[in-house]
N, C-alpha and C positions, 0 to 999 in steps of 0.2 A: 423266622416269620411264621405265624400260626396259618393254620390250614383252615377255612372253612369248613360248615358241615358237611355241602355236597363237592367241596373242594380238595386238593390238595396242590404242593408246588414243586414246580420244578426251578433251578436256576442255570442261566444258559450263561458263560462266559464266553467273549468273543474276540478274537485276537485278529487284527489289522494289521496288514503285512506296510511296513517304512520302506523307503527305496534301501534298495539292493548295493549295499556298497561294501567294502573292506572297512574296519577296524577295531581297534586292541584297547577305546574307551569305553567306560561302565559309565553309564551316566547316572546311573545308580550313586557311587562314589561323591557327585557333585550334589547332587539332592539330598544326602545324608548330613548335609551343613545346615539345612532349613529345618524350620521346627516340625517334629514327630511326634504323635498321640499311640502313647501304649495301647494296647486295648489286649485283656485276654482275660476275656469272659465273667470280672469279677462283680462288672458292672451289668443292669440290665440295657439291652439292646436300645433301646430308648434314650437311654443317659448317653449312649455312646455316641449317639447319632448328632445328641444336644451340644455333646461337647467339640464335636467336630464340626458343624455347623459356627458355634461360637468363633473357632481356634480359626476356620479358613475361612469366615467373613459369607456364612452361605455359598460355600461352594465356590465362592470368584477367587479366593486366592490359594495357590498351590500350598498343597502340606500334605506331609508323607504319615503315612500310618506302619507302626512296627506292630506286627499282627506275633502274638506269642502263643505257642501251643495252638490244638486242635479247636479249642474254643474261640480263641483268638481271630484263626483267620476266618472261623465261621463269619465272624462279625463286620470281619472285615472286606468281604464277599459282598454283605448284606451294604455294607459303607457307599460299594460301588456301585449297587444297584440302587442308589437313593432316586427316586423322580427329581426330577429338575424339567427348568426350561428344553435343557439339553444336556445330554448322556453324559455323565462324569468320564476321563478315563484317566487309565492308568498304568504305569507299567509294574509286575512281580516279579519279586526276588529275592531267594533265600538267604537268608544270613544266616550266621553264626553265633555262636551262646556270648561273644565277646562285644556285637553293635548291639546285643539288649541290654547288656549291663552297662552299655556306656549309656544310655537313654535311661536305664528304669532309674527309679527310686532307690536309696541307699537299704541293704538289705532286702531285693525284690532275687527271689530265687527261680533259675529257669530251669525250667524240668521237661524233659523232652528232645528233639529233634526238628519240630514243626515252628520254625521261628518267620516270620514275611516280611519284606519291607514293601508294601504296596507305595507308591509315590505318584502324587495326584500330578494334573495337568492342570495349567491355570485354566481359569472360565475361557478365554477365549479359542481353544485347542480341541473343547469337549465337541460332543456331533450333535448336529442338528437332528431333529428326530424324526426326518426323510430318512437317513442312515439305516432305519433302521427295517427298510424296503428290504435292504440286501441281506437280511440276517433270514430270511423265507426260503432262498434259494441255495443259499450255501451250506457244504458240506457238514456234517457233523458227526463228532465223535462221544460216545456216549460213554460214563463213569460209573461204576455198579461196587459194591463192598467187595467182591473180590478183582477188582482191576487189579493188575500190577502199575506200579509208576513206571518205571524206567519205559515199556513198552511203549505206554500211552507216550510218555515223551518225544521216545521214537516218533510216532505216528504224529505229533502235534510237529514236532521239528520238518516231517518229510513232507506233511501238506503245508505248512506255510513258505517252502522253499520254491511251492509249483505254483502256488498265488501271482495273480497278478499284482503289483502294487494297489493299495488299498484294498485287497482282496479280504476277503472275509473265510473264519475258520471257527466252526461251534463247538465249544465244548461242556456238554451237559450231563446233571447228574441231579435225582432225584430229591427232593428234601422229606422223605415217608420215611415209616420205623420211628423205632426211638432215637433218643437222643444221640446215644450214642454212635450209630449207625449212620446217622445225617451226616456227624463229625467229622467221622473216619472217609463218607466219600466226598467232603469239600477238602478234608487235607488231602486225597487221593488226587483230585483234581487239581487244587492250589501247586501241589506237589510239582509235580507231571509238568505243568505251566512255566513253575519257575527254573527246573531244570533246563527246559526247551530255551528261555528266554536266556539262560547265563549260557548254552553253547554259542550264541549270538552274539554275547555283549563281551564275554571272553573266552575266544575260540582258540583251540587247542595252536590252530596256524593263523595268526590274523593276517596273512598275507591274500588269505580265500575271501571271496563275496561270504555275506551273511545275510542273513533274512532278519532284520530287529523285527518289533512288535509290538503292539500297546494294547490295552485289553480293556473291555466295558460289559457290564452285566445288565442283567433283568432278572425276576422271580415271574413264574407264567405259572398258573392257576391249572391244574388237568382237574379232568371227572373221575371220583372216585370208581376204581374198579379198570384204572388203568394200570399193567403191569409195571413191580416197583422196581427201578433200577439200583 
């Protein structure tokens, strides 16, 4: 998403803590049966949006986006923060070089590490955009080119454990720099997310409570001469 002249953006991911219970399902797993839209970067962002629009009926019917590479989730970020009546959401989670080749196209090569399965919620599940009161006051963790993952992850896993249900947890990270640079800290970020979200959905002891999660963005506008994360 381009920056104004006297603009530039940030993007805020925000994770919502599900009630507190035990278990050893991926619902990821179930969701990966409904249709998935590749997306990694070969299209412009526009196309991407048209085509996803098309595919989920504007937004009312659930459909999973397999985000590939560093380009990929960028777009895929952007997917979630579309406007609407009310907030898309979604849950992340990384996969494997094995669920993109079963999705992509015959001879589609994956290269990398950075693969996502973001999977929408139907229309009726997204937030109302009162919801979005509670993203003012709640905590936040911020994402910079040299974050480490793992860390952050830490930190996303141990503040959504202490949420109250429907608790709110921000995690933000500048879109300034070049291109490159934006890339590295949305997969920083994406990263971070989906690690946090798969100790959840399959946890080492699924005999322990877990905190699941679901997650919805925005891009926010700052004033140039704001320091770059």
């Amino acid at each position: 998403m381009k920056s104004g002249a006297t603009k530039r953006d940030t993007v805020q991911l925000w994770n919502s803590t599900a009630p507190r219970k035990p278990t050893n399902r991926n619902p990821m797993l179930r969701s990966r049966h409904r249709l998935a839209l590749l997306v990694d970067g070969a299209l412009p962002l526009k196309e991407v949006v048209s085509q996803f629009r098309n595919s989920s009926k504007d937004f009312t019917v659930a459909l999973d986006v397999l985000a590939v590479g560093q380009k990929g989730i960028m777009q895929g970020l952007h997917l979630l923060a579309q406007k609407q009546p009310k907030m898309p959401v979604a849950v992340l989670d990384k996969v494997g070089e094995e669920a993109v080749v079963a999705v992509a196209p015959k001879g589609f090569r994956v290269r990398g590490h950075h693969n996502y399965w973001l999977s929408f919620f139907t229309e009726e599940e997204f937030l109302e955009p009162s919801a979005i009161s509670r993203w003012e006051s709640a905590a936040k963790l911020k994402v910079g080119s040299e974050t480490s993952v793992m860390p952050l992850a830490k930190a996303i896993a141990a503040r959504t454990k202490l949420l109250p249900e429907d608790g709110v947890l921000l995690v933000e990270t500048g879109l300034t720099g070049d291109k490159d640079r934006k890339r590295l800290r949305a997969a920083h970020l994406a990263n971070a997310v989906a690690r946090a979200y798969a100790w959840q959905v399959r946890p080492v002891d699924p005999s322990k409570p877990v905190r699941r999660f679901r997650c919805a963005a925005r891009v926010l506008p700052q004033p140039l001469g704001a320091p770059e994360s």
